[in-house]
One Martini backbone bead per residue (centre of mass of N, CA, C, O) as a GRO file, in nm:
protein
   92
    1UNK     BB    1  -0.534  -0.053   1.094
    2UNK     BB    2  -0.493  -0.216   0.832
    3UNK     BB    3  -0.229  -0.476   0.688
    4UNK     BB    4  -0.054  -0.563   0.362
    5UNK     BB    5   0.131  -0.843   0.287
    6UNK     BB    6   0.374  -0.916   0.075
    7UNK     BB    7   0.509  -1.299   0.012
    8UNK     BB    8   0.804  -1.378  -0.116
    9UNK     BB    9   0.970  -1.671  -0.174
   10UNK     BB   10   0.823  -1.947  -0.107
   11UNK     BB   11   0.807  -2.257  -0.044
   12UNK     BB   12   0.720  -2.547  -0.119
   13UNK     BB   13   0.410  -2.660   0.079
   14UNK     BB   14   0.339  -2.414   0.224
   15UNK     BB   15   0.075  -2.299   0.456
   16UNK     BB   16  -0.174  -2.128   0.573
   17UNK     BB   17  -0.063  -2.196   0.876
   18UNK     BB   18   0.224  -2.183   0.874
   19UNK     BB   19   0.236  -1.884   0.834
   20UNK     BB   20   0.044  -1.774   1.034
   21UNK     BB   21   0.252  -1.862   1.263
   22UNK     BB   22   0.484  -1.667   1.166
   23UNK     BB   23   0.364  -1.423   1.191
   24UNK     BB   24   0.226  -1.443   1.506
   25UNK     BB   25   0.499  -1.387   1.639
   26UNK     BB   26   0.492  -1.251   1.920
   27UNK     BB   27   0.152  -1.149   1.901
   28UNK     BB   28   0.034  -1.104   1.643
   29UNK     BB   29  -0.251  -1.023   1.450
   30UNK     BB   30  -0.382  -1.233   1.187
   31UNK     BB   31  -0.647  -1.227   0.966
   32UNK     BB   32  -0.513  -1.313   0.661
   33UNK     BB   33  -0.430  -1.609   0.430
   34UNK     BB   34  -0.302  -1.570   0.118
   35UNK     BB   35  -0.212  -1.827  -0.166
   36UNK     BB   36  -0.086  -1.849  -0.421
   37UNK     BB   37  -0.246  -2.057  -0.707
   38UNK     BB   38  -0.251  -2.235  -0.993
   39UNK     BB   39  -0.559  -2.360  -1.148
   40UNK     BB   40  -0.452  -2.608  -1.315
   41UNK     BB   41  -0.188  -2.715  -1.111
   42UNK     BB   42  -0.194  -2.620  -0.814
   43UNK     BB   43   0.028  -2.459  -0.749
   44UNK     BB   44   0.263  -2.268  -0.645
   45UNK     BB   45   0.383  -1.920  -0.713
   46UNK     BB   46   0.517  -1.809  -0.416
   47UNK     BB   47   0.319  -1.657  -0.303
   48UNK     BB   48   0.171  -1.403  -0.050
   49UNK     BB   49  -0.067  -1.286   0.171
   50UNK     BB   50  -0.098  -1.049   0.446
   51UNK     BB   51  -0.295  -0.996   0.710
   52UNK     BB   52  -0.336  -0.721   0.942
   53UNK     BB   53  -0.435  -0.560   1.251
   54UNK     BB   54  -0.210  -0.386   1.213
   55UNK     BB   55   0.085  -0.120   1.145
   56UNK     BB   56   0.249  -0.235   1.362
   57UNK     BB   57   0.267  -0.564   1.283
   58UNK     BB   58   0.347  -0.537   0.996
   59UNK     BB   59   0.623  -0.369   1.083
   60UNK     BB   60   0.743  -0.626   1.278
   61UNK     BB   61   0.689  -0.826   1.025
   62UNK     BB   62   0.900  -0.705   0.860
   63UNK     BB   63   1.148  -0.650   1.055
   64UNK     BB   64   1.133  -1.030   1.094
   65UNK     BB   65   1.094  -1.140   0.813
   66UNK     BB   66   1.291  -0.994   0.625
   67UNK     BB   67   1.534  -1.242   0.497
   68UNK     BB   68   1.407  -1.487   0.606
   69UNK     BB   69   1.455  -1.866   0.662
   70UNK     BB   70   1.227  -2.071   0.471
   71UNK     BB   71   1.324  -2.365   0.400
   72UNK     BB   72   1.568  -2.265   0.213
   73UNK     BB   73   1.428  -1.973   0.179
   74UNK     BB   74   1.414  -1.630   0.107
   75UNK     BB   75   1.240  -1.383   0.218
   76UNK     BB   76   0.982  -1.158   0.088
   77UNK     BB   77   0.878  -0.882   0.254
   78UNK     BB   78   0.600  -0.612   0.239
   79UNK     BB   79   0.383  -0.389   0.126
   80UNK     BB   80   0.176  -0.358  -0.018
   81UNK     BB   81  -0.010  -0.304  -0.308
   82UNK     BB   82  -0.231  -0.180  -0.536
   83UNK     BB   83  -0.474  -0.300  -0.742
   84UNK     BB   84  -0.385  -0.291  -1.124
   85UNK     BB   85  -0.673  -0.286  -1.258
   86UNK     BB   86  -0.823  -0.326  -1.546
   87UNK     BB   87  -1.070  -0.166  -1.718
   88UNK     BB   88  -1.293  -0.198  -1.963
   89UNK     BB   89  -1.100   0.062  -2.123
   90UNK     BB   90  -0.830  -0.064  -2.077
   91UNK     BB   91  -0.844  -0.301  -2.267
   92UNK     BB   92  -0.772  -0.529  -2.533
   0.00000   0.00000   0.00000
C-alpha cells in the first residue's frame, strides 16, 4: 500500500530530483514528487508531497528525515493528511 508523506520547510531552490534521491536512500522507493510552487512567481512555497510505494519506507523516511538538515534549513516530514477541500455546497 501506498503512502504520502507531506515535506514541509524546503530551502528554496531544491528539486524535485534532488528530493527524490534523498527519499529513496538506502533503499526506499519513492514514486513521485510533487514540490508546491506559486502560479505567479514561481517561486516554492517551502512544502511538498512525496508518495512511497510502501507504508513501511514511508515510516523509515519519517523516522530518517524528520529534523534532518537540507542546505541550513530543518526539514519537517509527517504523514500526509487527506485533503479537504470544500464541496459546492460549501463554499462561500
Amino acid at each position: 500500500m501506498t503512502a504520502r508523506l507531506f515535506v514541509d520547510n524546503l530551502p528554496g531552490g531544491v528539486g524535485e530530483e534532488a528530493l527524490r534521491a534523498l527519499f529513496a536512500q538506502e533503499g526506499r522507493e519513492v514514486l513521485s514528487v510533487s514540490i508546491m510552487f506559486d502560479r505567479q512567481s514561481g517561486e516554492s512555497h517551502g512544502y511538498a508531497f512525496v508518495e512511497m510505494a510502501s507504508s513501511a519506507d514511508a515510516a523509515l523516511a519519517i523516522v530518517a528525515l524528520h529534523r534532518s538538515v537540507l542546505r541550513g534549513q530543518q526539514l519537517h516530514v509527517s504523514e500526509a493528511r487527506p485533503s479537504r477541500r470544500k464541496g459546492p455546497a460549501e463554499r462561500d
